[in-house]
VEXLOSE-922545 format. One record per residue (C-alpha): residue number from 1; residue in one letter; x, y, z. Coordinates in pm, whole numbers, plus 50000, padded with zeros to 5 digits. Example, Ala and Ser with C-alpha at 12.3 -4.5 7.8 and 13.67 -1.06 7.14 Angstrom:
R    nr   rest       x       y       z
R     1      A   51230   49550   50780
R     2      S   51367   49894   50714
***
This chain:
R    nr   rest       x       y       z
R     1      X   19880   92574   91983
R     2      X   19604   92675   91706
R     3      X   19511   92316   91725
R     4      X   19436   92254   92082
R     5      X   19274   92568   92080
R     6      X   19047   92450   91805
R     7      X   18957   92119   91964
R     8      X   18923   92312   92306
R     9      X   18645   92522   92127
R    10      X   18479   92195   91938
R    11      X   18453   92004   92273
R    12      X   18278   92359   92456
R    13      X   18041   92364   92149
R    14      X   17974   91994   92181
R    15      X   17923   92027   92572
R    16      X   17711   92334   92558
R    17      X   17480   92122   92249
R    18      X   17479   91828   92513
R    19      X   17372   92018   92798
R    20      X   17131   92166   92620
R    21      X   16969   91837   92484
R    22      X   16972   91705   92834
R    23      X   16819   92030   92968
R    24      X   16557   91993   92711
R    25      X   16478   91654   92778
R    26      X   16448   91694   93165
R    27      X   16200   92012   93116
R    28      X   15972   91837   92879
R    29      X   15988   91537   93162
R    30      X   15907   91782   93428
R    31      X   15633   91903   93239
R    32      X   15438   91586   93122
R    33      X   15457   91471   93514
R    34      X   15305   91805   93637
R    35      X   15019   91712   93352
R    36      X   14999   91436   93494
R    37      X   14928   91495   93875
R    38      X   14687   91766   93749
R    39      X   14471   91548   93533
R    40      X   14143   91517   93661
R    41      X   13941   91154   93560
R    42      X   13601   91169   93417
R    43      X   13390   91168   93732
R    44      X   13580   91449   93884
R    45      X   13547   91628   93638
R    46      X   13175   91560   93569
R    47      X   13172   91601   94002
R    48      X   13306   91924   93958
R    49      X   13109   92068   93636
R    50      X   12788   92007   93832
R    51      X   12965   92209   94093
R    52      X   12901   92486   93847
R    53      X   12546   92404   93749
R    54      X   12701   92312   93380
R    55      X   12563   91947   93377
R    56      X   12231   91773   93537
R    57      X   12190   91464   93617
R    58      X   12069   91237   93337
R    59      X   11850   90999   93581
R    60      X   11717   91345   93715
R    61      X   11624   91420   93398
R    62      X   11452   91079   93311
R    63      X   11275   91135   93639
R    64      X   11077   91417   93539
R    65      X   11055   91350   93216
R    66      X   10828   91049   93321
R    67      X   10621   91234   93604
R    68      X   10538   91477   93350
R    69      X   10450   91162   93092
R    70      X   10222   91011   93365
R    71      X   10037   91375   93449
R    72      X   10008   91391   93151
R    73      X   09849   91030   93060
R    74      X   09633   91081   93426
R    75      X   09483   91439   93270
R    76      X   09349   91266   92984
R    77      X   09207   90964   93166
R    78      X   09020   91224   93390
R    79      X   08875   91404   93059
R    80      X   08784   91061   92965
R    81      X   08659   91016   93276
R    82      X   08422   91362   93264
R    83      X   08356   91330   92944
R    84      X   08162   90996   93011
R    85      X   08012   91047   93296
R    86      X   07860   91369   93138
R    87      X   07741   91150   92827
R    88      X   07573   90914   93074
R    89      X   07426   91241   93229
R    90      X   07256   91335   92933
R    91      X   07141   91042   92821
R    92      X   06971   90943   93140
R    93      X   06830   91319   93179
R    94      X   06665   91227   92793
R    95      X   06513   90909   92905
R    96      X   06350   91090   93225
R    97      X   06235   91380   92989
R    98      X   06033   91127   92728
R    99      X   05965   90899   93035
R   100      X   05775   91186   93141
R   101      X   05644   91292   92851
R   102      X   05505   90946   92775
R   103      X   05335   90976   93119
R   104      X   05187   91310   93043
R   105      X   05026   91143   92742
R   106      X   04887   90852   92864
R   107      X   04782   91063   93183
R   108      X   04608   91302   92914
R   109      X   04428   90992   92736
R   110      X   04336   90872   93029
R   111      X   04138   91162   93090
R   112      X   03995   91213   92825
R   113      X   03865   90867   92794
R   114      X   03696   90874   93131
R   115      X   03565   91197   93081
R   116      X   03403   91075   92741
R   117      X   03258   90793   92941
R   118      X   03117   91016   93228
R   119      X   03014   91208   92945
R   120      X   02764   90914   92819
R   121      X   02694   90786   93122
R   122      X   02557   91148   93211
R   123      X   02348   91082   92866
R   124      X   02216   90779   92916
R   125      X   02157   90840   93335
R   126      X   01887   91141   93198
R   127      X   01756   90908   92954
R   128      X   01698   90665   93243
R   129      X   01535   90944   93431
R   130      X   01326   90994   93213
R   131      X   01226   90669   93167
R   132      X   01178   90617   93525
R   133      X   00966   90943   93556
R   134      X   00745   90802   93283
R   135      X   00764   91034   93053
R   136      X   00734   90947   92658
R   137      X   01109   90971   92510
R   138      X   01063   91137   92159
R   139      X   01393   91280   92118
R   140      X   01647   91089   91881
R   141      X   02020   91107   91952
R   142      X   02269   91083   91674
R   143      X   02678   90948   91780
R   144      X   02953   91146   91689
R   145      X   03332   91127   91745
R   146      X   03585   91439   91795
R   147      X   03923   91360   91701
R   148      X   04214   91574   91778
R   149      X   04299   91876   91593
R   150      X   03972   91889   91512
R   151      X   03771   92261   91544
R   152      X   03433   92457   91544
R   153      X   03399   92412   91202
R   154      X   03543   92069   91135
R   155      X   03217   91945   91445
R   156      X   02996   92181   91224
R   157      X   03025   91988   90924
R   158      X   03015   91655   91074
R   159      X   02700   91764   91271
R   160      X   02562   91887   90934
R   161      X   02654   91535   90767
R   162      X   02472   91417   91050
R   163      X   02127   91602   91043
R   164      X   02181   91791   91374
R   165      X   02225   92162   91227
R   166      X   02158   92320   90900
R   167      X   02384   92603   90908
R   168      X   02755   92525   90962
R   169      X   02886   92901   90936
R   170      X   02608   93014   91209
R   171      X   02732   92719   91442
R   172      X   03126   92783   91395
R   173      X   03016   93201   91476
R   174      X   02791   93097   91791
R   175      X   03085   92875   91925
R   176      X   03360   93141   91858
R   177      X   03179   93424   92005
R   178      X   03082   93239   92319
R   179      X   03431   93104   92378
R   180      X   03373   92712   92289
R   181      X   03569   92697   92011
R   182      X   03910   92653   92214
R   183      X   03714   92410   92461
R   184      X   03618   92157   92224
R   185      X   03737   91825   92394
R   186      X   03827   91465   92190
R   187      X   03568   91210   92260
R   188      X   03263   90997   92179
R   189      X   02928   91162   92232
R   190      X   02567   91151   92158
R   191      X   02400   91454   92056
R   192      X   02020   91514   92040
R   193      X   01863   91572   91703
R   194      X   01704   91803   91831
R   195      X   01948   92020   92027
R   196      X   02034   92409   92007
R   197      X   02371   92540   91960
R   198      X   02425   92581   92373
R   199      X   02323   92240   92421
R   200      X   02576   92094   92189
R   201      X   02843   92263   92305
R   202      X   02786   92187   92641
R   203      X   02789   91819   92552
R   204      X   03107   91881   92357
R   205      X   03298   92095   92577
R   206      X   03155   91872   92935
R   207      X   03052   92190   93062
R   208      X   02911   92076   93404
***
């Protein structure tokens, strides 16, 4: 009797272990399956994480990343762009200024030249007056040339040089105190030996 009883009690142990095992098994098979149907693949998952604003979208991203390149590249082609064109500005605004400088010049040379020449002919027109009039030329006439930069006392020493005044002091006071020393104009001229202070600096300064 002991003896079935033990072997009664061995084969419930043995049953219960069994039924356990199996249970065990059958759960962890019920388990991986449900894993299974809820796995989500890659794209849903990347589908769903942009859902969320987790994730952008890489060619999105390469997008702007090359609009912002090519602004970028087209706001330093239009500095380029300025940058020249004000170069050429300048440059061309230089040539216009000397152009027109150089025209001042010559305009001023011009002047001068044909007022030296008027000057003489006026000179040698009285002398021909003269002539024609008949009257007996006994006045000598000595050449001189003004240069520029040249002043009252500068035309009193080369009038001195030249035998025309004595005095070179007396001739640079006269032509400062009746306002020809800042009218002294470049030129050729002929000056009489003979002539007083107010006739030379009429000659000189083409006072008409």
């Amino acid at each position: 009797m002991k003896l079935k009883l033990r072997y009664f009690i061995r084969g419930l142990g043995m049953g219960i272990v069994f039924t356990a095992i199996v249970m065990s098994l059958s759960l962890q098979a019920s388990r991986s399956r449900i894993i299974r149907e809820n796995a989500l693949t890659k794209e849903e998952i990347m589908e769903k994480a942009m859902g969320y604003g987790m994730i952008m979208n890489a060619s999105d991203d390469t997008t702007s990343v090359e609009q912002n390149d090519s602004k970028e590249e087209q706001s330093q082609e239009k500095k380029q762009d300025a940058k020249e064109e004000q170069d050429a500005k300048d440059e061309q605004d230089a040539k216009d200024e000397q152009d027109a400088e150089d025209d001042q010049l010559k305009e001023s040379n011009d002047d001068d030249q044909q007022n030296n020449k008027d000057g003489n002919d006026k000179v040698e027109s009285d002398m021909d007056s003269t002539k024609d009039k008949g009257m007996i030329i006994s006045i000598d006439y000595t050449p001189i040339k003004i240069t520029s930069g040249m002043t009252a006392t500068s035309v009193g020493k080369l009038l001195n040089e030249k035998g025309v005044i004595e005095d070179i002091d007396e001739f640079r006071i006269y032509m400062s105190e009746q306002g020809y020393s800042s009218k002294i104009l470049v030129g050729e001229y002929l000056i009489p030996l003979d002539a007083t202070y107010k006739k030379i600096a009429d000659i000189i300064t083409r006072k008409k």
